[in-house]
C-alpha positions in Angstrom: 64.1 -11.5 101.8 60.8 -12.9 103.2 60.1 -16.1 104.6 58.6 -18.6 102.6 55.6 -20.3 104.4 55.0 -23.1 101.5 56.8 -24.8 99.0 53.9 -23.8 96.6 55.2 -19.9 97.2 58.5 -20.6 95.5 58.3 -19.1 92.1 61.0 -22.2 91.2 58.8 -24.8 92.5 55.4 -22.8 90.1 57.6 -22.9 87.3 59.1 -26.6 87.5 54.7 -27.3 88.3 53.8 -25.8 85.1 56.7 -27.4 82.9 55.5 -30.5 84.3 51.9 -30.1 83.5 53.3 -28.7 79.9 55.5 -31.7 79.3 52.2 -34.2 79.6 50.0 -31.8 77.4 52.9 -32.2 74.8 53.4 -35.4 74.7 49.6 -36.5 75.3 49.3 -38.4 71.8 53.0 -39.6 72.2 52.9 -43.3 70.7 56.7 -43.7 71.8 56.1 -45.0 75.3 59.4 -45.2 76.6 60.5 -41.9 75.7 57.5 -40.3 76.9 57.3 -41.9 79.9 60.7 -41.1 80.9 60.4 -37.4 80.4 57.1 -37.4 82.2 59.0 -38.7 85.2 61.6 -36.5 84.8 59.2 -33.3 84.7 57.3 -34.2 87.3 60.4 -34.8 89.4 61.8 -31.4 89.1 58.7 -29.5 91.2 58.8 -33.1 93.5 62.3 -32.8 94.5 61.8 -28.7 95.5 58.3 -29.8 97.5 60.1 -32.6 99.4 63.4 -30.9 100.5 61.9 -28.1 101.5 59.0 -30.1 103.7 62.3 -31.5 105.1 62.6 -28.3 107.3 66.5 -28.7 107.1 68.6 -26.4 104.8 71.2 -28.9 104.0 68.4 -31.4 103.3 66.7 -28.7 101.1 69.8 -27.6 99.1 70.2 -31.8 98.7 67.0 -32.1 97.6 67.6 -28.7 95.1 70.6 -30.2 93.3 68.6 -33.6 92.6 65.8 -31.4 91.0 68.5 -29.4 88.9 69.4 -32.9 88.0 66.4 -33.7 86.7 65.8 -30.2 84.6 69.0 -31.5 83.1 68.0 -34.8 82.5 64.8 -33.7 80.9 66.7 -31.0 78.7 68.5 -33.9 77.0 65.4 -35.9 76.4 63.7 -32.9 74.6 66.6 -32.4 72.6 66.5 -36.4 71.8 62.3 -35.8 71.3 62.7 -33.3 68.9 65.5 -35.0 67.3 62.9 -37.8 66.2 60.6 -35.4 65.2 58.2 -36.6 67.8 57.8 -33.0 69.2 58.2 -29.9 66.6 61.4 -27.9 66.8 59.3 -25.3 67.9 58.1 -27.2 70.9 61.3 -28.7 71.8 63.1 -24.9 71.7 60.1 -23.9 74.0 60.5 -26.9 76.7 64.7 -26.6 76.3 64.2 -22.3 77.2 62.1 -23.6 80.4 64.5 -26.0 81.5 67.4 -23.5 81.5 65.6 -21.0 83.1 64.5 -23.6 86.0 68.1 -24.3 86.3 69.0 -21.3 86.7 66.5 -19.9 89.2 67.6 -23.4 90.9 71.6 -22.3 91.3 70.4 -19.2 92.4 68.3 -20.5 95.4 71.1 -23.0 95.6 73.7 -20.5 96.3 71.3 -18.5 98.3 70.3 -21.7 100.6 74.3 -22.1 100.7 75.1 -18.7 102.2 73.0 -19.2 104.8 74.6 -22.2 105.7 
């Protein structure tokens, strides 16, 4: 496995940055403030948390810093499934956003577990 220079070289930290940037092309006309706010935050958390840990330059920090991010996939997963619930996104949309949440959380555990057996 090579050594990662940059945060911006994770694949997991690319993916979580375009999910974000996804999530506020979405909801751009959203007229439900509260809601869209919230899963905004929550995006652009999940590509936050992976830059910060790993500028932490401390694995346990980094794998802290991972499970908070993983946190917030799963936090935004539920407010897509709430979104498309009150048909303020399309099913279509919301089944898109839910498939990139789970795949972020998934290539999160992975790096998790990685992280872990280097521990």
């Amino acid at each position: 496995m090579s050594k990662v220079e940059k945060f911006e070289d994770l694949k997991v930290w690319q993916s979580g940055l375009s999910l974000s940037i996804l999530v506020y092309q979405t909801l751009a006309d959203c007229r439900d403030y509260a809601l869209k706010d919230q899963m905004c935050r929550s995006a652009v958390s999940i590509a936050s948390n992976i830059a910060e840990g790993f500028e932490r330059h401390s694995n346990k920090e980094f794998i802290r810093f991972l499970r908070i991010a993983k946190g917030s996939s799963g936090e935004l997963r539920t407010q897509i499934y709430i979104a498309a619930g009150i048909n303020m996104i399309t099913e279509e949309k919301g089944t898109e956003l839910i498939n990139k949440t789970q795949i972020i959380s998934a290539m999160l555990q992975n790096l998790i577990k990685t992280r872990e057996s280097n521990f």
